[in-house]
N, C-alpha and C positions, 0 to 999 in steps of 0.2 A: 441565465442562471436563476434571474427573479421565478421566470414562469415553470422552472424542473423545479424549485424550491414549492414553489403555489400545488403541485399536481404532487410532488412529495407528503404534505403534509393528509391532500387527498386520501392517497394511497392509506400512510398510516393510521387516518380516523375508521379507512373503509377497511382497515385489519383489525383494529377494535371493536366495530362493531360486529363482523362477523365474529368473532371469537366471545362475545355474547352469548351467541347461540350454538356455541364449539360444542354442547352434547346432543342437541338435535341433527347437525351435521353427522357428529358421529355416531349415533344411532340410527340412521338413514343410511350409514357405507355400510354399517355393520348387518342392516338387514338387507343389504345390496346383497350380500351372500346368499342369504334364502335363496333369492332371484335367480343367482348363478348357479345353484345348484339344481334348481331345476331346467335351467336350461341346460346342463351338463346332461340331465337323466332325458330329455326329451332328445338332445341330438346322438345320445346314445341309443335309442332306441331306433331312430330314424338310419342309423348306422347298422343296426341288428342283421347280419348275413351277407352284406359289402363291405367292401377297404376302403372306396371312395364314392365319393359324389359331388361332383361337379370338377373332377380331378383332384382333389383335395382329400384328404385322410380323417377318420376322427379327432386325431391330437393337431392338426392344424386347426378344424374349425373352432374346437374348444378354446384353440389359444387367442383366436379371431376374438371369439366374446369378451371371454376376459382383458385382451387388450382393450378394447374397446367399452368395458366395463372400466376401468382406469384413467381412461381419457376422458371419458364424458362426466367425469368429476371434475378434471381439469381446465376442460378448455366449456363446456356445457353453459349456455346462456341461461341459468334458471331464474325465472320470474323479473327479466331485465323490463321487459316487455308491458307489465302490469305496474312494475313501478314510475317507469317512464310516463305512462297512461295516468296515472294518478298525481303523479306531479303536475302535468297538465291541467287533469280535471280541478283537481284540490287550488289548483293558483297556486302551488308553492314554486312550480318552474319562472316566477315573475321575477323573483332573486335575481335568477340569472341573467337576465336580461336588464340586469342595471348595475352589475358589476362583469370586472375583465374578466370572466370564466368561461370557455367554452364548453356549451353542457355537453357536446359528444365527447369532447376529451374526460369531461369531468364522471360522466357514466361509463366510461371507456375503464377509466384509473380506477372507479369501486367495482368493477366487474372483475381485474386483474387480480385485485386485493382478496376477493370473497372466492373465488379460486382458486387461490393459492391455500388459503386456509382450506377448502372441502376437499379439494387434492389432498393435501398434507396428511388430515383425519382420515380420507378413502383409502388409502395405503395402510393403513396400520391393520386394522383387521384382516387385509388382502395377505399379508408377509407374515402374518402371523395363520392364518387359515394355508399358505402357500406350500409349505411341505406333505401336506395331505393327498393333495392334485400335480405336486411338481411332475410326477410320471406320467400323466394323462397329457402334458405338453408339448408343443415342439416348438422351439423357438428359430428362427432363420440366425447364421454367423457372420451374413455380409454386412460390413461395416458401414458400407456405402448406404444401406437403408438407414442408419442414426443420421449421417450425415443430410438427407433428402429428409428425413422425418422428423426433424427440430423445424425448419421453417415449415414446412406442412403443418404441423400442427398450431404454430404459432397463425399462421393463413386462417388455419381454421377456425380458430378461436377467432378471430376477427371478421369473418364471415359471420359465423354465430352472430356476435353482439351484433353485427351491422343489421342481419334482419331482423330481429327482437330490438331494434331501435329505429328501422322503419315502423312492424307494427305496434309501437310504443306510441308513433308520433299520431298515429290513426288517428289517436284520440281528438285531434285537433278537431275532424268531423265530424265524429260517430260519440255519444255521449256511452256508448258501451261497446269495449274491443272484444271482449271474449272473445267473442265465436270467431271472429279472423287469427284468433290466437292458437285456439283449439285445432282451428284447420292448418294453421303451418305448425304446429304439433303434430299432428296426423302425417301430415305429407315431410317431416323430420325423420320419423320412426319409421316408414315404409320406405323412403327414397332415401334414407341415411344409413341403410345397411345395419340398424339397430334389431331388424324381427329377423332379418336373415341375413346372408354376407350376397350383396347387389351381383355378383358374380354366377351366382345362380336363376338368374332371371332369362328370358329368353333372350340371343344376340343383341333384337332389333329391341327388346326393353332398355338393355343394359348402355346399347349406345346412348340411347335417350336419355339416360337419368347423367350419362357422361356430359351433357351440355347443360345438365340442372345445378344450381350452388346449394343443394339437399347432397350433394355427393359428395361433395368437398367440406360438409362438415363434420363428421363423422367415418365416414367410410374409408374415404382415402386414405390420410393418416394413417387408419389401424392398417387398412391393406398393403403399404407401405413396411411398415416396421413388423407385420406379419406373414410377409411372403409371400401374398396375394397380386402384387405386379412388380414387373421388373423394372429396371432401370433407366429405360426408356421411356417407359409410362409414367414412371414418377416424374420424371423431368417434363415431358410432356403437360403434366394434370400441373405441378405448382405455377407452369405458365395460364394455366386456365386458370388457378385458384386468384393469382393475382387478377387477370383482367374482372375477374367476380367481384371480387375484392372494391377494384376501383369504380365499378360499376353501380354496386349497393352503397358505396359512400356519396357518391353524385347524386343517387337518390335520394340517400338520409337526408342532402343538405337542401335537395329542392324542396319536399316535405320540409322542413323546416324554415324555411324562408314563406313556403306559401304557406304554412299555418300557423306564423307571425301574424299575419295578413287577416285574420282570419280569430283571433285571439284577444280576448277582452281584458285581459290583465283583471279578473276578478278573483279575492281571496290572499291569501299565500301569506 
Protein backbone atom coordinates (compact mmCIF):
# COMPACT_ATOMS: atom_id res chain seq x y z
CA UNK A 1 0.00 0.00 0.00
CA UNK A 2 3.19 2.37 0.96
CA UNK A 3 4.63 1.95 -2.65
CA UNK A 4 0.71 2.42 -4.69
CA UNK A 5 0.44 5.44 -2.05
CA UNK A 6 4.34 6.70 -3.23
CA UNK A 7 3.46 6.20 -7.28
CA UNK A 8 -0.23 7.78 -6.45
CA UNK A 9 1.02 10.98 -5.38
CA UNK A 10 3.46 10.48 -8.81
CA UNK A 11 0.57 10.26 -10.75
CA UNK A 12 -1.32 13.36 -9.33
CA UNK A 13 1.77 15.79 -9.49
CA UNK A 14 2.37 14.36 -13.15
CA UNK A 15 -1.62 15.46 -13.64
CA UNK A 16 -0.80 18.83 -12.50
CA UNK A 17 1.84 19.48 -14.23
CA UNK A 18 0.33 18.62 -17.48
CA UNK A 19 -2.55 20.61 -16.97
CA UNK A 20 -0.28 23.57 -16.91
CA UNK A 21 0.15 23.42 -20.30
CA UNK A 22 -3.80 22.10 -20.76
CA UNK A 23 -4.02 25.02 -23.67
CA UNK A 24 -0.94 24.02 -25.63
CA UNK A 25 -2.20 20.34 -25.45
CA UNK A 26 -5.38 21.62 -26.57
CA UNK A 27 -4.44 23.67 -29.33
CA UNK A 28 -2.15 20.93 -30.71
CA UNK A 29 -5.61 18.36 -30.93
CA UNK A 30 -7.37 21.14 -32.11
CA UNK A 31 -4.96 21.62 -35.08
CA UNK A 32 -4.78 17.85 -35.21
CA UNK A 33 -7.90 18.55 -37.43
CA UNK A 34 -6.24 20.45 -40.00
CA UNK A 35 -4.02 17.42 -40.30
CA UNK A 36 -7.19 15.11 -40.60
CA UNK A 37 -8.65 16.88 -42.98
CA UNK A 38 -6.25 16.80 -45.33
CA UNK A 39 -5.75 13.55 -44.98
CA UNK A 40 -9.54 13.04 -45.62
CA UNK A 41 -9.21 15.20 -49.11
CA UNK A 42 -5.80 13.12 -50.07
CA UNK A 43 -7.31 9.54 -49.65
CA UNK A 44 -10.35 10.91 -51.15
CA UNK A 45 -8.70 11.58 -54.06
CA UNK A 46 -6.68 8.53 -54.14
CA UNK A 47 -10.25 6.90 -54.00
CA UNK A 48 -11.42 9.02 -57.11
CA UNK A 49 -12.97 6.29 -59.76
CA UNK A 50 -12.68 2.87 -57.24
CA UNK A 51 -14.66 1.49 -54.29
CA UNK A 52 -11.54 -0.01 -52.82
CA UNK A 53 -8.17 -0.48 -52.38
CA UNK A 54 -6.34 -2.96 -50.73
CA UNK A 55 -9.92 -4.49 -50.19
CA UNK A 56 -10.96 -1.75 -47.99
CA UNK A 57 -13.61 1.10 -49.00
CA UNK A 58 -13.22 4.83 -48.54
CA UNK A 59 -15.22 5.13 -45.09
CA UNK A 60 -13.04 2.43 -43.74
CA UNK A 61 -9.82 3.96 -44.43
CA UNK A 62 -10.95 7.37 -43.16
CA UNK A 63 -12.19 5.70 -40.11
CA UNK A 64 -8.49 3.86 -39.99
CA UNK A 65 -7.00 7.52 -39.53
CA UNK A 66 -9.11 9.03 -37.45
CA UNK A 67 -9.05 6.02 -34.98
CA UNK A 68 -5.63 6.23 -34.95
CA UNK A 69 -5.68 9.99 -34.89
CA UNK A 70 -7.43 9.41 -31.21
CA UNK A 71 -5.06 6.82 -29.89
CA UNK A 72 -1.89 8.37 -30.57
CA UNK A 73 -3.12 11.18 -28.15
CA UNK A 74 -3.64 8.51 -25.85
CA UNK A 75 -1.27 5.91 -25.66
CA UNK A 76 1.73 8.23 -27.89
CA UNK A 77 5.07 8.39 -26.06
CA UNK A 78 5.70 12.26 -26.63
CA UNK A 79 9.08 13.64 -25.75
CA UNK A 80 9.54 10.67 -22.94
CA UNK A 81 12.80 10.03 -24.64
CA UNK A 82 14.46 13.71 -24.35
CA UNK A 83 13.42 13.97 -21.04
CA UNK A 84 14.72 10.80 -19.90
CA UNK A 85 17.98 12.09 -21.74
CA UNK A 86 18.19 15.20 -19.82
CA UNK A 87 17.63 13.98 -16.59
CA UNK A 88 20.74 11.88 -17.20
CA UNK A 89 22.68 14.46 -18.74
CA UNK A 90 21.58 17.49 -16.31
CA UNK A 91 22.50 14.82 -12.92
CA UNK A 92 18.99 15.42 -11.94
CA UNK A 93 18.40 11.44 -12.43
CA UNK A 94 21.15 11.09 -9.10
CA UNK A 95 17.76 11.76 -6.80
CA UNK A 96 16.74 8.63 -7.81
CA UNK A 97 19.37 6.77 -7.08
CA UNK A 98 19.35 7.47 -3.33
CA UNK A 99 15.93 7.25 -2.49
CA UNK A 100 13.32 3.95 -2.90
CA UNK A 101 11.91 5.21 -6.33
CA UNK A 102 12.08 3.13 -9.31
CA UNK A 103 12.85 5.63 -12.10
CA UNK A 104 10.99 3.28 -14.79
CA UNK A 105 8.04 2.96 -12.66
CA UNK A 106 8.40 6.51 -11.87
CA UNK A 107 8.60 7.80 -15.76
CA UNK A 108 6.08 4.96 -16.46
CA UNK A 109 3.32 6.73 -13.72
CA UNK A 110 4.14 10.67 -15.43
CA UNK A 111 3.71 9.14 -18.97
CA UNK A 112 0.05 7.63 -17.77
CA UNK A 113 -0.81 10.86 -16.10
CA UNK A 114 0.25 13.37 -19.26
CA UNK A 115 -1.99 11.01 -21.36
CA UNK A 116 -4.68 10.94 -19.87
CA UNK A 117 -4.81 14.66 -19.73
CA UNK A 118 -3.81 15.00 -23.96
CA UNK A 119 -6.32 12.16 -24.46
CA UNK A 120 -8.95 13.89 -22.62
CA UNK A 121 -8.31 17.57 -24.43
CA UNK A 122 -7.85 15.32 -28.14
CA UNK A 123 -11.38 14.38 -27.81
CA UNK A 124 -13.16 17.50 -27.34
CA UNK A 125 -12.65 19.07 -30.64
CA UNK A 126 -12.84 15.52 -32.30
CA UNK A 127 -16.83 15.21 -30.82
CA UNK A 128 -17.34 18.33 -31.48
CA UNK A 129 -15.86 18.54 -35.24
CA UNK A 130 -17.65 14.68 -35.29
CA UNK A 131 -21.13 15.25 -36.90
CA UNK A 132 -19.61 16.83 -39.91
CA UNK A 133 -17.71 13.48 -41.00
CA UNK A 134 -19.97 10.97 -39.06
CA UNK A 135 -21.24 9.86 -42.65
CA UNK A 136 -17.89 9.50 -44.37
CA UNK A 137 -17.34 6.52 -41.55
CA UNK A 138 -17.73 3.06 -40.92
CA UNK A 139 -17.37 1.70 -37.71
CA UNK A 140 -17.12 -2.33 -37.34
CA UNK A 141 -20.20 -3.78 -34.47
CA UNK A 142 -18.30 -6.88 -33.25
CA UNK A 143 -17.95 -6.62 -29.68
CA UNK A 144 -15.20 -8.90 -29.44
CA UNK A 145 -12.80 -6.15 -30.99
CA UNK A 146 -13.39 -3.74 -27.63
CA UNK A 147 -12.81 -6.69 -25.91
CA UNK A 148 -9.19 -7.55 -27.73
CA UNK A 149 -8.67 -3.63 -28.14
CA UNK A 150 -8.57 -2.47 -24.39
CA UNK A 151 -5.44 -4.65 -23.51
CA UNK A 152 -3.81 -3.95 -27.08
CA UNK A 153 -3.91 -0.80 -26.56
CA UNK A 154 -2.84 -0.74 -23.06
CA UNK A 155 0.39 -3.20 -24.66
CA UNK A 156 0.79 -0.59 -26.64
CA UNK A 157 1.21 2.26 -24.78
CA UNK A 158 3.65 0.23 -22.89
CA UNK A 159 5.71 -0.65 -25.79
CA UNK A 160 5.76 2.98 -26.58
CA UNK A 161 7.25 4.14 -23.23
CA UNK A 162 9.53 1.16 -23.12
CA UNK A 163 11.44 2.25 -26.46
CA UNK A 164 11.44 6.10 -25.72
CA UNK A 165 12.94 4.73 -22.41
CA UNK A 166 15.59 2.71 -24.08
CA UNK A 167 16.50 5.60 -26.24
CA UNK A 168 16.22 7.87 -23.27
CA UNK A 169 18.76 5.84 -21.43
CA UNK A 170 21.39 6.39 -24.61
CA UNK A 171 22.20 9.21 -23.00
CA UNK A 172 24.36 7.30 -20.60
CA UNK A 173 26.90 7.21 -23.90
CA UNK A 174 26.21 9.42 -26.34
CA UNK A 175 26.31 13.21 -24.92
CA UNK A 176 23.62 13.94 -27.69
CA UNK A 177 20.48 11.44 -28.62
CA UNK A 178 18.64 13.21 -31.18
CA UNK A 179 19.47 11.64 -34.23
CA UNK A 180 18.77 8.01 -32.58
CA UNK A 181 15.49 9.76 -31.60
CA UNK A 182 14.74 11.16 -34.92
CA UNK A 183 15.35 7.69 -36.57
CA UNK A 184 12.96 5.61 -34.34
CA UNK A 185 10.67 8.52 -35.10
CA UNK A 186 11.08 7.98 -38.74
CA UNK A 187 10.84 4.13 -38.42
CA UNK A 188 7.42 4.86 -35.89
CA UNK A 189 5.63 6.80 -38.73
CA UNK A 190 6.52 4.48 -41.62
CA UNK A 191 6.34 1.07 -39.82
CA UNK A 192 3.54 2.30 -37.34
CA UNK A 193 0.85 2.36 -39.96
CA UNK A 194 0.72 6.43 -39.26
CA UNK A 195 1.52 7.57 -43.32
CA UNK A 196 -0.58 4.61 -44.48
CA UNK A 197 -2.62 1.51 -43.06
CA UNK A 198 0.67 -1.34 -42.99
CA UNK A 199 -1.92 -3.57 -44.78
CA UNK A 200 -1.11 -2.06 -47.99
CA UNK A 201 2.47 -2.85 -48.21
CA UNK A 202 3.45 -5.67 -50.22
CA UNK A 203 2.80 -9.65 -48.46
CA UNK A 204 6.49 -10.07 -47.99
CA UNK A 205 6.76 -6.27 -46.45
CA UNK A 206 3.74 -6.64 -44.38
CA UNK A 207 5.02 -9.96 -42.79
CA UNK A 208 8.06 -8.28 -41.82
CA UNK A 209 6.96 -5.22 -40.10
CA UNK A 210 4.48 -8.23 -38.29
CA UNK A 211 7.72 -9.28 -36.28
CA UNK A 212 8.88 -5.42 -35.73
CA UNK A 213 7.45 -3.73 -32.11
CA UNK A 214 6.77 -0.44 -34.86
CA UNK A 215 3.53 -2.57 -35.51
CA UNK A 216 2.37 -3.04 -32.19
CA UNK A 217 2.46 0.44 -31.58
CA UNK A 218 0.29 2.10 -33.31
CA UNK A 219 -1.11 -0.02 -35.99
CA UNK A 220 -2.51 -2.88 -34.29
CA UNK A 221 -4.84 -1.36 -31.97
CA UNK A 222 -6.34 0.83 -34.65
CA UNK A 223 -6.56 -2.30 -36.84
CA UNK A 224 -8.09 -3.99 -34.24
CA UNK A 225 -10.99 -1.87 -33.28
CA UNK A 226 -11.24 -0.90 -37.01
CA UNK A 227 -11.79 -3.89 -38.85
CA UNK A 228 -8.58 -4.32 -40.31
CA UNK A 229 -7.89 -7.99 -38.70
CA UNK A 230 -9.94 -10.60 -37.39
CA UNK A 231 -10.10 -12.40 -34.45
CA UNK A 232 -7.50 -14.67 -34.84
CA UNK A 233 -5.05 -12.09 -35.60
CA UNK A 234 -5.81 -10.13 -32.80
CA UNK A 235 -5.36 -12.92 -30.57
CA UNK A 236 -2.42 -14.07 -32.25
CA UNK A 237 -0.45 -10.16 -32.41
CA UNK A 238 -1.40 -9.37 -28.41
CA UNK A 239 0.52 -12.74 -27.87
CA UNK A 240 3.45 -11.06 -29.87
CA UNK A 241 2.75 -7.52 -28.33
CA UNK A 242 3.37 -9.18 -24.94
CA UNK A 243 6.67 -11.12 -25.74
CA UNK A 244 7.74 -7.37 -27.09
CA UNK A 245 6.73 -6.07 -24.32
CA UNK A 246 8.93 -8.25 -22.11
CA UNK A 247 11.64 -8.16 -24.22
CA UNK A 248 12.23 -4.11 -24.40
CA UNK A 249 11.72 -4.17 -20.63
CA UNK A 250 14.97 -6.68 -20.12
CA UNK A 251 16.42 -4.21 -22.21
CA UNK A 252 15.40 -1.10 -20.50
CA UNK A 253 16.90 -2.66 -17.28
CA UNK A 254 20.18 -3.88 -18.71
CA UNK A 255 20.73 -0.33 -20.18
CA UNK A 256 20.18 0.81 -16.94
CA UNK A 257 22.36 -1.28 -14.85
CA UNK A 258 25.24 -0.92 -17.43
CA UNK A 259 24.82 2.83 -17.50
CA UNK A 260 24.93 3.04 -13.55
CA UNK A 261 28.29 1.76 -14.42
CA UNK A 262 29.14 4.15 -16.42
CA UNK A 263 27.57 7.35 -14.60
CA UNK A 264 29.42 10.09 -12.55
CA UNK A 265 26.70 11.23 -10.39
CA UNK A 266 27.60 14.91 -11.43
CA UNK A 267 25.10 17.87 -10.94
CA UNK A 268 21.31 17.27 -10.10
Amino acid sequence: MSVLAKYRYVFLTGLQSSLVYRWNFAARSAFSLVHLSFVFILWGAAYRGQTEIGGFNLAQTLTYFLAMLVIQFFISAQNEDYQIGEDIRNGMINQFLLKPIDYYTYRLTLFFSARLVTGLLALLPIMLAYPFFADTLSLPSDPWRLLYGAPALLLSALIQFSIAYIFGLLAFWFLEIQSFIILSLALETVLGGQMFPLDLLPDWAFRVSQFLPYYYQMYFPTAILTGRLDQTQAAEGLIVQLVWLVALYGIGRLLWTRGLRRHTAVGG
